[in-house]
C-alpha positions as CSV (number, residue, x, y, z in Angstrom):
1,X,-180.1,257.5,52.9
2,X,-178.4,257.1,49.7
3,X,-179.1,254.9,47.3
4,X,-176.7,251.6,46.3
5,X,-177.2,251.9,42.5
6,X,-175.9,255.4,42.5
7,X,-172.9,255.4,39.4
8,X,-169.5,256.8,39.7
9,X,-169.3,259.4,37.1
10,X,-166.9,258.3,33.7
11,X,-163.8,259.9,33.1
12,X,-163.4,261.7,29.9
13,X,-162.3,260.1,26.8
14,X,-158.8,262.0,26.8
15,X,-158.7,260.6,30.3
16,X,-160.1,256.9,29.3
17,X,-156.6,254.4,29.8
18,X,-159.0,251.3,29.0
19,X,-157.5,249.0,26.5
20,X,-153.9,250.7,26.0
21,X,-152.5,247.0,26.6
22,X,-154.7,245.6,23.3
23,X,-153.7,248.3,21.1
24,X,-149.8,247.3,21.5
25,X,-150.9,243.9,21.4
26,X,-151.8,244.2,18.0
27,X,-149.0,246.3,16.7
28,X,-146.4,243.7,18.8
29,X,-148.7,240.7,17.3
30,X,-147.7,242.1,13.5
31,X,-144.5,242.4,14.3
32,X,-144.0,239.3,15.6
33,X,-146.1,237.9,12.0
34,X,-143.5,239.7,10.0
35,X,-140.5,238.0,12.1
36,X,-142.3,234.8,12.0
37,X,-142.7,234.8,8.0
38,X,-139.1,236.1,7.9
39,X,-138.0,233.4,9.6
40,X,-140.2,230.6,7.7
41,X,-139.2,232.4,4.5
42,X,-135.6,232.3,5.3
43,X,-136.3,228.2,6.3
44,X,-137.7,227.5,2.8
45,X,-134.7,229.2,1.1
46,X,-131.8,227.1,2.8
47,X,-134.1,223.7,2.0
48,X,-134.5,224.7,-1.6
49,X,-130.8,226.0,-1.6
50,X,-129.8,222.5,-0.6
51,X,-132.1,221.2,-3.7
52,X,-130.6,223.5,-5.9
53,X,-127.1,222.6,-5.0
54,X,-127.8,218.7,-5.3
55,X,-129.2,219.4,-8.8
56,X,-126.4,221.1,-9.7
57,X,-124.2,218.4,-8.0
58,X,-126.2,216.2,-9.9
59,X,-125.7,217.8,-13.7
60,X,-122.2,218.6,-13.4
61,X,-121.3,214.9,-12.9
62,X,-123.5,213.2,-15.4
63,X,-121.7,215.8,-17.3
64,X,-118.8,214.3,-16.5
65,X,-120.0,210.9,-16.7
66,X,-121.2,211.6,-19.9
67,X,-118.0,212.6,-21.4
68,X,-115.7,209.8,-19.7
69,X,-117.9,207.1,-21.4
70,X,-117.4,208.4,-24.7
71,X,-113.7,208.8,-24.3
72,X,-113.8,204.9,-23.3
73,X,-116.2,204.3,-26.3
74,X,-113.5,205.7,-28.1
75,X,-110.9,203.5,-26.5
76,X,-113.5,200.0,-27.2
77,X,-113.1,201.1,-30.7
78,X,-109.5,201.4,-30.9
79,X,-109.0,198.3,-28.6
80,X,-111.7,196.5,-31.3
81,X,-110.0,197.8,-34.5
82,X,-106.6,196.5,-33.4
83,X,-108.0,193.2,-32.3
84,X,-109.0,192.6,-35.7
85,X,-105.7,194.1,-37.2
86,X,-103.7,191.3,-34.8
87,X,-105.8,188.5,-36.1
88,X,-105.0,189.6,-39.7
89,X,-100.9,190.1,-38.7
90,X,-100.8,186.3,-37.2
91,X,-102.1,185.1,-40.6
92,X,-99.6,186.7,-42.6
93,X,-97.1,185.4,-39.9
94,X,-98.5,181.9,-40.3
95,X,-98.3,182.5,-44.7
96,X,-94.7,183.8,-44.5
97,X,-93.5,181.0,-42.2
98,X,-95.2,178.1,-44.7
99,X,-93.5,180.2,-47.6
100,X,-90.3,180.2,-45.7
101,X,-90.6,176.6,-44.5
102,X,-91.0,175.6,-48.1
103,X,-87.7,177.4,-49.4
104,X,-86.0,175.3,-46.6
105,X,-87.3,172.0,-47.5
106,X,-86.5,172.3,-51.4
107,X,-84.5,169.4,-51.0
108,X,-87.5,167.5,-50.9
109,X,-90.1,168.6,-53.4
110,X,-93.1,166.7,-52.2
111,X,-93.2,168.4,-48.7
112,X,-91.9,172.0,-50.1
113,X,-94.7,172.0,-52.9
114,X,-97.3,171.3,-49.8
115,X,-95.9,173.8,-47.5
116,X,-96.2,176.3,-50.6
117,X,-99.8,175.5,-51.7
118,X,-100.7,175.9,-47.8
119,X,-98.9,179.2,-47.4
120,X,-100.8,180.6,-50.7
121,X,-104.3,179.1,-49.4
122,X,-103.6,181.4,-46.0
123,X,-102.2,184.1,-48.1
124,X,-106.1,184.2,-50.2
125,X,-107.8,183.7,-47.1
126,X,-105.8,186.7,-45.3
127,X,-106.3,188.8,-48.6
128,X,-110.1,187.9,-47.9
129,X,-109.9,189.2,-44.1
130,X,-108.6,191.7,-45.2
131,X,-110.5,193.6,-47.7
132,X,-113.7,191.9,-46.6
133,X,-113.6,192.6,-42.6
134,X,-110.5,194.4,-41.7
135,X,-110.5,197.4,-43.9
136,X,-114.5,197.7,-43.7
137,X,-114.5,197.4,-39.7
138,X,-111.4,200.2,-39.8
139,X,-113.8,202.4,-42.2
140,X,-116.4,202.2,-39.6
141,X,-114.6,202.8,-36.4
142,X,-113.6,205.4,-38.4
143,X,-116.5,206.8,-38.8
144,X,-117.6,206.1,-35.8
145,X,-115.2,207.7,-33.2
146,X,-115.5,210.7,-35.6
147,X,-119.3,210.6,-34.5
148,X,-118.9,210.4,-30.9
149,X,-116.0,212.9,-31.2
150,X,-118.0,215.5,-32.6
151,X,-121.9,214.1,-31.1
152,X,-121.2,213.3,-27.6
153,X,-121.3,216.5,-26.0
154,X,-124.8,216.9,-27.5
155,X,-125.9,213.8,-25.6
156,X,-124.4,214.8,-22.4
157,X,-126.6,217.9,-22.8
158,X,-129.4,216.2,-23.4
159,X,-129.0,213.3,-20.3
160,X,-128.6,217.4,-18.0
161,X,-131.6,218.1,-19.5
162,X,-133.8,214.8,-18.4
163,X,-132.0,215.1,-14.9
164,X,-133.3,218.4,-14.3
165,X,-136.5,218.0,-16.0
166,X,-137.7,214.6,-14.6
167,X,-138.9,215.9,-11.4
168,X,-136.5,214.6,-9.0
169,X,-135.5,218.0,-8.5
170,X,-138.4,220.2,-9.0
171,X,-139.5,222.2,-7.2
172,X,-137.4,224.3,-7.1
173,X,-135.5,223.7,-10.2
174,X,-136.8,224.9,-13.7
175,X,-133.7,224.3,-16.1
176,X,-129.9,223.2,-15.9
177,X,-127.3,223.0,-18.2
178,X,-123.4,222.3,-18.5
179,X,-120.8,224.6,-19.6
180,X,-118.6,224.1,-22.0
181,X,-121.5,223.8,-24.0
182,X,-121.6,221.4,-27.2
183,X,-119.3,223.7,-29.2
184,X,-116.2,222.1,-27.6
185,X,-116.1,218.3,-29.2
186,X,-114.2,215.3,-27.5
187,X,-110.4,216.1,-27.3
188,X,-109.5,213.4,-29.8
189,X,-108.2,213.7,-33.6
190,X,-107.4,210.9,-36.2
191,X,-103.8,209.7,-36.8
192,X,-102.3,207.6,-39.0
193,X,-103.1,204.1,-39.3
194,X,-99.7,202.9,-38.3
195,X,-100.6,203.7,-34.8
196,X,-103.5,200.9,-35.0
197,X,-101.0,198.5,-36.2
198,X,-98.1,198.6,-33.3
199,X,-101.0,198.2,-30.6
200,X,-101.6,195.1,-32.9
201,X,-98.2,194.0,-33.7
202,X,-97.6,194.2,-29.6
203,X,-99.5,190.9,-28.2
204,X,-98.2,188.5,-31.3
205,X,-94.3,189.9,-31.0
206,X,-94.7,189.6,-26.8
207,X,-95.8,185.7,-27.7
208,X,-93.0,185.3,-30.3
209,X,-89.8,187.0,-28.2
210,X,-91.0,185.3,-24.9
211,X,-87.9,183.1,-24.7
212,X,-85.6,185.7,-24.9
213,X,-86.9,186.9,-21.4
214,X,-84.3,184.4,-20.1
215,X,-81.5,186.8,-21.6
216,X,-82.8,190.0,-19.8
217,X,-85.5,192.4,-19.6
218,X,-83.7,194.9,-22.3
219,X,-83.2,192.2,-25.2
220,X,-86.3,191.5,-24.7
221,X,-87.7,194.8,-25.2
222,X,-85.6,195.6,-28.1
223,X,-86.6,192.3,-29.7
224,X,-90.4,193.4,-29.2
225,X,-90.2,196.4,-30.7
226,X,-87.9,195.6,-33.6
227,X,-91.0,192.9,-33.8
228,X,-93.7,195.4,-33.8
229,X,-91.8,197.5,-36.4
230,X,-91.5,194.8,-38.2
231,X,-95.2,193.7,-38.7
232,X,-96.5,197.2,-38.7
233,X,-94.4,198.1,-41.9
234,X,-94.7,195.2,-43.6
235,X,-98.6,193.5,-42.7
236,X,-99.8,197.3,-41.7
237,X,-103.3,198.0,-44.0
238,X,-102.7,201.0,-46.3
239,X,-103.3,204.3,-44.9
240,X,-106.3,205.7,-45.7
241,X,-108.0,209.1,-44.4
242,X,-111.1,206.9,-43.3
243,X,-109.4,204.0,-41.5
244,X,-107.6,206.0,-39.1
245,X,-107.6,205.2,-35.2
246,X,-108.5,208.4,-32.7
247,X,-105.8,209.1,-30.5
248,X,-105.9,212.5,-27.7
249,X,-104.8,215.4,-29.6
250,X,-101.0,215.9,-28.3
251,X,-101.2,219.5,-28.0
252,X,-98.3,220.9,-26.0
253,X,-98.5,218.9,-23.3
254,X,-99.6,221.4,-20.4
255,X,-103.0,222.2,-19.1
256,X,-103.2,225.0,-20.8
257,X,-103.7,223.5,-24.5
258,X,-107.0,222.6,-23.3
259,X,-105.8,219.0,-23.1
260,X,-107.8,216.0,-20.7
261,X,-105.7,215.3,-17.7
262,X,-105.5,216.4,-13.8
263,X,-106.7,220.1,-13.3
264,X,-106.8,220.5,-16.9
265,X,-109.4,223.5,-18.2
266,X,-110.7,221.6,-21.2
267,X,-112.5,219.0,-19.3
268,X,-113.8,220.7,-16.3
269,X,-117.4,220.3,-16.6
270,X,-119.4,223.4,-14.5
271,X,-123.2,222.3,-13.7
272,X,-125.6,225.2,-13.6
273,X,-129.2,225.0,-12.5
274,X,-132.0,227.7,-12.7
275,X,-135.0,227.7,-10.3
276,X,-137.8,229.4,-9.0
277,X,-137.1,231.3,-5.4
278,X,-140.1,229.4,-2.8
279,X,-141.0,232.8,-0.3
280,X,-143.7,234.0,-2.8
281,X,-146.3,233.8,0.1
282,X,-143.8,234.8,2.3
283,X,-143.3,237.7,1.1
284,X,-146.5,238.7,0.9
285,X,-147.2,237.8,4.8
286,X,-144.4,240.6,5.8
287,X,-145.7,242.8,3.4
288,X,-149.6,242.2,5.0
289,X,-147.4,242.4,8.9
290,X,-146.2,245.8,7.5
291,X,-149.8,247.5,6.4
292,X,-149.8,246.7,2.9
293,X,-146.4,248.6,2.0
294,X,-144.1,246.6,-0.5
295,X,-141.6,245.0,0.9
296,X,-139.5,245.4,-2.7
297,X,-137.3,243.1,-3.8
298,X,-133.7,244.7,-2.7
299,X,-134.5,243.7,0.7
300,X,-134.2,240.5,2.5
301,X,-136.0,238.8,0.1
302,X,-134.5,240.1,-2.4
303,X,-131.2,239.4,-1.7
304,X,-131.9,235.7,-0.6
305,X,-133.8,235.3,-3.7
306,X,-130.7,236.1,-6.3
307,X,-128.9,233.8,-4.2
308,X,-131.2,231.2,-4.8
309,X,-132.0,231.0,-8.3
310,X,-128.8,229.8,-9.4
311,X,-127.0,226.9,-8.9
312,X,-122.9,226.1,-9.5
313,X,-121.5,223.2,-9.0
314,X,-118.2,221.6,-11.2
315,X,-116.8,217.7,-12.3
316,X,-114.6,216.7,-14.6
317,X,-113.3,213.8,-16.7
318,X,-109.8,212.0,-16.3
319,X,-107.5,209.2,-17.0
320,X,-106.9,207.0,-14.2
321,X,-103.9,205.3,-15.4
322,X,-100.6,205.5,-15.9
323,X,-99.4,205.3,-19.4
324,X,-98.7,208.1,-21.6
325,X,-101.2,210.7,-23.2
326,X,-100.7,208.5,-26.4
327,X,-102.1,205.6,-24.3
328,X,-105.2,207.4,-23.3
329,X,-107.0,206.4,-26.2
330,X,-106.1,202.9,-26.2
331,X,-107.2,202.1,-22.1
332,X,-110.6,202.4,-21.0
333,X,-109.8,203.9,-18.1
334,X,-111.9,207.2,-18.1
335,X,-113.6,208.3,-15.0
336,X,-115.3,211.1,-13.6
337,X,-115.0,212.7,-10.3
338,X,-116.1,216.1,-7.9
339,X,-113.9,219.0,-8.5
340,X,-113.9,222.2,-6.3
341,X,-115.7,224.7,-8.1
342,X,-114.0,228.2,-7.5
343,X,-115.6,231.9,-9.0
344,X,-113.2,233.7,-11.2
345,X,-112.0,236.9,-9.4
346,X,-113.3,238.8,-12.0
347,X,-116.3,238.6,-14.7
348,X,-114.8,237.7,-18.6
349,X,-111.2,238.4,-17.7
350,X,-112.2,242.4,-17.1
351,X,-111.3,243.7,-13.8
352,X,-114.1,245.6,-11.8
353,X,-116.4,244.6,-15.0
354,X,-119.1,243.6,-12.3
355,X,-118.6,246.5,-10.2
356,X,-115.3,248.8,-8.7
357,X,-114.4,247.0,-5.4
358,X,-117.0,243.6,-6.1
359,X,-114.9,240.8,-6.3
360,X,-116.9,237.6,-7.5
361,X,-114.8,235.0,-5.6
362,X,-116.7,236.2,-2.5
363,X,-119.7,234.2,-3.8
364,X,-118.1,231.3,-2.4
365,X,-119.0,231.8,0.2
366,X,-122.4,232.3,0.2
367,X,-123.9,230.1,-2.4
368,X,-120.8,227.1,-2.8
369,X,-120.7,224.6,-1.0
């Protein structure tokens, strides 16, 4: 009898199929690791995209922002100047009526030497308004619309700077910035004074020619503006280089003279944000998936990581009213709202300057929303 413990003899080892399912269980299990960090890394980049594109959302407007509250600081100050101009244009009104009161009433010498020594008392204490508030508060809006004309723009760059750098939006971002950068001032220039005195001459003459609205709307405004005219040749401060009002350079009145208004070039404000791509680790599970070889960085990777670093977006500034660009400076009607932005079709006006056949508008549509 045999025995029960005799063994059944062991194939060979190049006949040994033991364990072939393990071995492309490993291999399958790496590929899947790489697909799986892939994926994850890919995850990470559209949530830090989206970061990076509110930041830049977020820059471009405060750009904006920025800019439209120093055109209507500009506007206070105008608005300010020719308040203080009217008050001085109804006292000479109130000096030159006393004067001409008192020639009337000659015929009775008691009540034309009172009316007399009343219009000269008003006529010192305009001459006092005058050189002791009006022409020192002129001097200093002067002076200071010249500041925020030339100024501003530095402090719009600095409130992109403490947006980007407060943390709100790090990680991923590491810097942002808005272009045009400070070199381009506010689009405003000083004019003569005379423009100061019609916006004052205009509420006193609209008070005094109020009756003839019964005769029609165009006596009216002739009568207003022959009113205006009037005042502002005759009351008008003299006209001196530092007492000038700011009014929007006139240019040529198009958008391309890099004037403020709808679509205009001058004040589009582009928001551009820098940050840090967030697959580090990623990258370096796909390369440990794939044996230790380098995954490089004109792969996947690489290619989604360009794509993240930067971020575009675009405001700009307007004028919400309706008055003439002469007006613009005179209304504090400055806003700021979202414009499209759009990538040139080409890089510094040079065609093919990126590369023959790369046209840069295609960015679009990959990192613009």
């Amino acid at each position: 009898m045999r025995g029960s413990n005799t063994r059944t003899p062991r194939p060979g080892l190049h006949r040994d199929d033991s364990g072939a399912i393990m071995v492309i269980g490993v291999f399958m299990a790496m590929l899947v690791t790489g697909f799986l960090y892939y994926i994850i890394g890919i995850g990470n980049t559209i949530i830090f995209r989206e970061r990076m594109q509110d930041a830049a959302d977020a820059v471009a407007f405060s750009g904006a922002v920025m800019h439209a509250r120093g055109m209507n600081l500009i506007a206070m100050i105008n608005i300010v100047m020719a308040l203080l101009v009217s008050i001085l244009f109804a006292m000479r009104l109130v000096q030159w009526a006393l004067f001409a009161a008192a020639a009337l009433t000659i015929w009775a010498p008691p009540l034309s030497a009172a009316l007399g020594q009343a219009g000269n008392m008003i006529r010192n204490l305009a001459n006092s308004y005058e050189n002791g508030v009006v022409q020192p508060a002129l001097r200093l809006g002067h002076s200071a619309q010249d500041v925020i004309r030339t100024t501003w723009p530095y402090l719009a760059q600095t409130r992109v700077v403490v947006t980007t750098l407060t943390g709100t939006y790090q990680p991923p971002v590491t810097a942002g910035f808005i272009h045009p950068m400070i070199d381009h001032p506010l689009p405003v220039r000083p004019v003569n004074i005379r423009s100061t005195c019609l916006h004052a001459a205009e509420p006193l003459s609209r008070f005094l020619t109020f009756p003839l609205a019964l005769l029609g709307g165009s006596v009216l405004s002739w009568a207003t503006r022959l009113l205006d005219e009037a005042m502002a040749l005759f009351f008008c401060p003299r006209n001196e280089a530092n007492m000038r009002p700011h009014e929007i350079d006139p240019g040529d009145g198009s958008c391309n003279d890099g004037m403020p208004g709808q679509d205009c070039e001058y004040v589009q404000i582009r928001g551009i944000v820098i940050g840090t791509p967030p697959f580090e680790a990623n990258q370096r599970g796909v390369s440990m998936a794939a044996w230790g070889r380098n995954t490089g960085s004109g792969g996947l990777f690489g290619t989604v990581g360009n794509l993240a670093r930067v971020g575009l977006a675009q405001a700009e500034y307007y004028y919400e009213g309706d008055e003439d660009r002469d007006e613009w400076t005179w209304h504090m009607y400055w806003r700021a709202r979202f414009r499209r932005f759009r990538m040139p079709s080409n890089l510094l006006g040079i065609s093919g300057a990126v590369g023959p056949g790369i046209d840069l508008s295609l960015i679009d549509r990959v990192i613009i929303h």
